[in-house]
N, C-alpha and C positions, 0 to 999 in steps of 0.2 A: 726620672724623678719629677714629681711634680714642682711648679714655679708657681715661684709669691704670689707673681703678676695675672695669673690665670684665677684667684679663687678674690674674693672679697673677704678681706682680714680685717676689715675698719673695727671692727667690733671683738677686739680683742676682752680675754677675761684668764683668769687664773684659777689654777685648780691646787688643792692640795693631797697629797698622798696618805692615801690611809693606811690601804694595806699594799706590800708587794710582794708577791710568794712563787716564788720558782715551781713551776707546773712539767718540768724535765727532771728526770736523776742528773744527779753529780756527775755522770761519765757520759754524759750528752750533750748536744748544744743546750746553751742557754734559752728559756723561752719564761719570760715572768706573764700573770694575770696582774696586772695593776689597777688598784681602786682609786678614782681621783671626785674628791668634792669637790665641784665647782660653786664660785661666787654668783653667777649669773643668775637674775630674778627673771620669769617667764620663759624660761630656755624653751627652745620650740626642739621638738626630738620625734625621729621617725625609725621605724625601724631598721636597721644594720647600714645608718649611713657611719661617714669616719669623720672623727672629730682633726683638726690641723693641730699641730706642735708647732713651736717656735723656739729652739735652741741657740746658742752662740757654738759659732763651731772651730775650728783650728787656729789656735793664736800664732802662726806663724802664716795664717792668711789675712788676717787682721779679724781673726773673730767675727766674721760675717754673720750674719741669725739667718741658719736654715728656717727650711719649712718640710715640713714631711707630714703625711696622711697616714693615721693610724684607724681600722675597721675599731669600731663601736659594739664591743662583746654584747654589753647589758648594760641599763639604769634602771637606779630606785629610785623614788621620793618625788617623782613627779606626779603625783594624784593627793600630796599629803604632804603635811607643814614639815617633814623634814628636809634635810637639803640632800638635792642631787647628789648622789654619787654614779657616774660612770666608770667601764671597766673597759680597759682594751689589754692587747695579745700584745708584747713587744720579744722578738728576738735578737739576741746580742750578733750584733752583723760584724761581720771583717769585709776587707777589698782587700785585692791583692793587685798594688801598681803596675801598669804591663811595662813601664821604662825600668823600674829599676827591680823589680819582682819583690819587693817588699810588701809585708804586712800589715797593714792598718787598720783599729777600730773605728767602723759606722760613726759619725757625732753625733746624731740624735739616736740611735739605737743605744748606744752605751751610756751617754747621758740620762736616758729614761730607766735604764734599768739599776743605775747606782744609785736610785733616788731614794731616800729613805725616808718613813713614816714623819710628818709633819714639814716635808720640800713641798718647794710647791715650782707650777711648770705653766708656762704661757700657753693660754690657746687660744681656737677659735673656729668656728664653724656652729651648725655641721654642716658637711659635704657628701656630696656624692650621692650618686643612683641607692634607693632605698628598694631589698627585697621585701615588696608587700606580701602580708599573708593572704591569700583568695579568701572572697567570703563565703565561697561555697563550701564546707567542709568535707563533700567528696571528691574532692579534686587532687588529681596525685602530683607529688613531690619530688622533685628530679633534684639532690643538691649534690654538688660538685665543689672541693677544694683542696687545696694543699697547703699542708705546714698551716700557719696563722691563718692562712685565707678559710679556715674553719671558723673566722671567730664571729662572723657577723651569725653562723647557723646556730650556734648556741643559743643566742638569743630567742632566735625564729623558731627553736624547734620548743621550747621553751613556752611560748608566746602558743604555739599550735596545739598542745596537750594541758597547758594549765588555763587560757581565755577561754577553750573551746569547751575543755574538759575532755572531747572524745575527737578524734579527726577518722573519719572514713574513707579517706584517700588512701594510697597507697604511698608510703615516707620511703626515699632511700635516698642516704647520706653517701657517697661516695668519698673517702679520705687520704688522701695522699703523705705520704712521708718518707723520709730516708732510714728511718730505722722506727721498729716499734715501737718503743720508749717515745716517739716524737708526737705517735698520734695522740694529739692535745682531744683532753676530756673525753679520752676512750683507752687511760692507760690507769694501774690500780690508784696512782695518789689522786686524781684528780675523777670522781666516779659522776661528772655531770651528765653524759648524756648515756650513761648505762642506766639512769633512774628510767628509762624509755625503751630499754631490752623485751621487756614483759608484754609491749602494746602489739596489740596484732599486726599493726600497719606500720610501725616503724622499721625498719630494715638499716644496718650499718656496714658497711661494704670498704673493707681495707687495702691500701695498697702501699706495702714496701718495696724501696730501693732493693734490688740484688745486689747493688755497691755504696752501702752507706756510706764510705769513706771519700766520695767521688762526690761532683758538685752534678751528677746526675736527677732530673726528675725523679719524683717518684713513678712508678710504671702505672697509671692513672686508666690507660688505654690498654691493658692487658684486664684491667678489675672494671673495664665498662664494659667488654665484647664480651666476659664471662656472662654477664647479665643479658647477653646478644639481643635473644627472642623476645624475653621479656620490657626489656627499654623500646625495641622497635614496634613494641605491639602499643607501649602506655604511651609514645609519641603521636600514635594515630588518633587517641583519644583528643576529643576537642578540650576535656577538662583537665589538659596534663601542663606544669607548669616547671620551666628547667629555672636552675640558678646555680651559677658558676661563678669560682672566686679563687683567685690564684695567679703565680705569678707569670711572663708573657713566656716564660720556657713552654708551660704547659696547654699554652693555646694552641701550637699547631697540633700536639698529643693528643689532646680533646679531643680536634675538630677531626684528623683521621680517624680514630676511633669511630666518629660517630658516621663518617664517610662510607667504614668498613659495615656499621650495623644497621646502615641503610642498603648497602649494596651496592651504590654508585656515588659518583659524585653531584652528579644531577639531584637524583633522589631525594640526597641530604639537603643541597642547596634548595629545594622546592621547599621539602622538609623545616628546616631552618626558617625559611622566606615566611613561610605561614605563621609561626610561632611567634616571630617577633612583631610579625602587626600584627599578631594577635593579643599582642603584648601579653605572652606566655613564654618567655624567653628573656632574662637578663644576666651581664656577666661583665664581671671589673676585673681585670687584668692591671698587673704593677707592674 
């Protein structure tokens, strides 16, 4: 979990809740789209960084104020006299104590999601490593994530077919989840990134759990080897750009995968090595 003491919070502000609408069916985990106006004049904003939360958390610990990192879906109104609204993903989180095997809700995960239209929630930032979009418009698209850590690609893909109008790269979204219903903005209630089905370059690449019911990955590394030929050829290219998001289960998952579709481990690691000074290569792990 990320700590207070690591980010610069001095510049706290408040947001208020506009909309919040459950983006799962009812017989799924929870996952809400929250809309928050913020108060803050000149807010500086990059693409798919995450905005800080600050809740009060368990009153039998004396209500300490977490801090948690939530990824930055979308903002409006920054080009124009209305006010900001930012969007982020929140899912309703449990732990399970390993002393006494009891059940408990997330505090900031469940606090964000009970919030209702006109709450308002402390924040502050933004943080964290920002997916830039290339200015080349033929440059191909490698994204990668699971569960929520789809929510910075919404924005970016978003950002790639409406700023550019056309992208001549080659897009493919890789999505992770435990059950269908989970893949967020690629299931019927929610049709954001099927308005992108039609484009010749964009590509969306599913990957469900075989055991939704298990706190298993989704199999991430079975839905990258099928694309084998194909990823090891667009990796060669000097205008190929990866972006990874998701949680630290599914880093070692990845990074086999990608071990496997190089051929060795060298390969990848050479592989890898060039991409990131190349700075063609970024990836946030929680």
């Amino acid at each position: 979990m990320p700590d207070i003491t690591d980010f610069d919070v001095s510049q706290k502000f408040t947001g208020v809740v506009k909309r919040s609408d459950r983006i799962t069916p009812d017989d799924q985990e929870e996952v809400r789209q929250i809309s928050l106006e913020i108060n803050q004049r000149n807010w500086v904003y990059e693409d798919a960084r995450n905005i800080g939360v600050h809740a009060s958390g368990p009153k039998e610990f004396g209500s300490p104020i977490l801090f948690r990192l939530y990824s930055i879906a979308g903002v409006t109104g920054l080009d124009n006299d209305k006010k900001t609204q930012l969007e982020i993903c929140v899912k309703r989180c449990f732990y399970i104590d390993e002393i006494n095997g009891e059940k408990y809700p997330g505090a900031v995960s469940n606090h964000l999601c009970d919030l209702k239209p006109g709450d308002t929630v402390n924040l502050s930032g933004p943080f964290g490593v920002a997916f830039r979009v290339p200015e080349d418009n033929t440059a191909n698209l490698i994204m990668i994530g699971q569960g929520t850590g789809i929510a910075p690609f919404r924005h970016f893909i978003d950002k790639l077919y409406q700023d550019f109008g056309e992208w001549n790269g080659k897009v493919l979204l890789f999505h992770g989840a435990r059950t269908g219903m989970e893949l967020l903005y690629m299931n019927d209630e929610k049709k954001d990134l099927s308005n992108y089905y039609d484009k010749k370059t964009f590509e969306a690449i599913k990957a469900i759990s075989a055991r939704p019911h298990f706190d298993d990955p989704a199999p991430l590394d079975s839905a990258l080897e099928q694309k084998k030929q194909e990823l090891w050829q667009l990796l060669q290219a000097p205008n190929t750009y990866v972006y990874v998001a998701g949680s630290l289960k599914t880093q070692d998952q990845i990074n086999s995968a990608f071990v496997n579709i190089a051929g060795s481990i060298e390969k990848w690691r050479l592989c890898k090595a060039d991409m990131v000074a190349d700075k063609r290569w970024d990836e946030i792990f929680y």
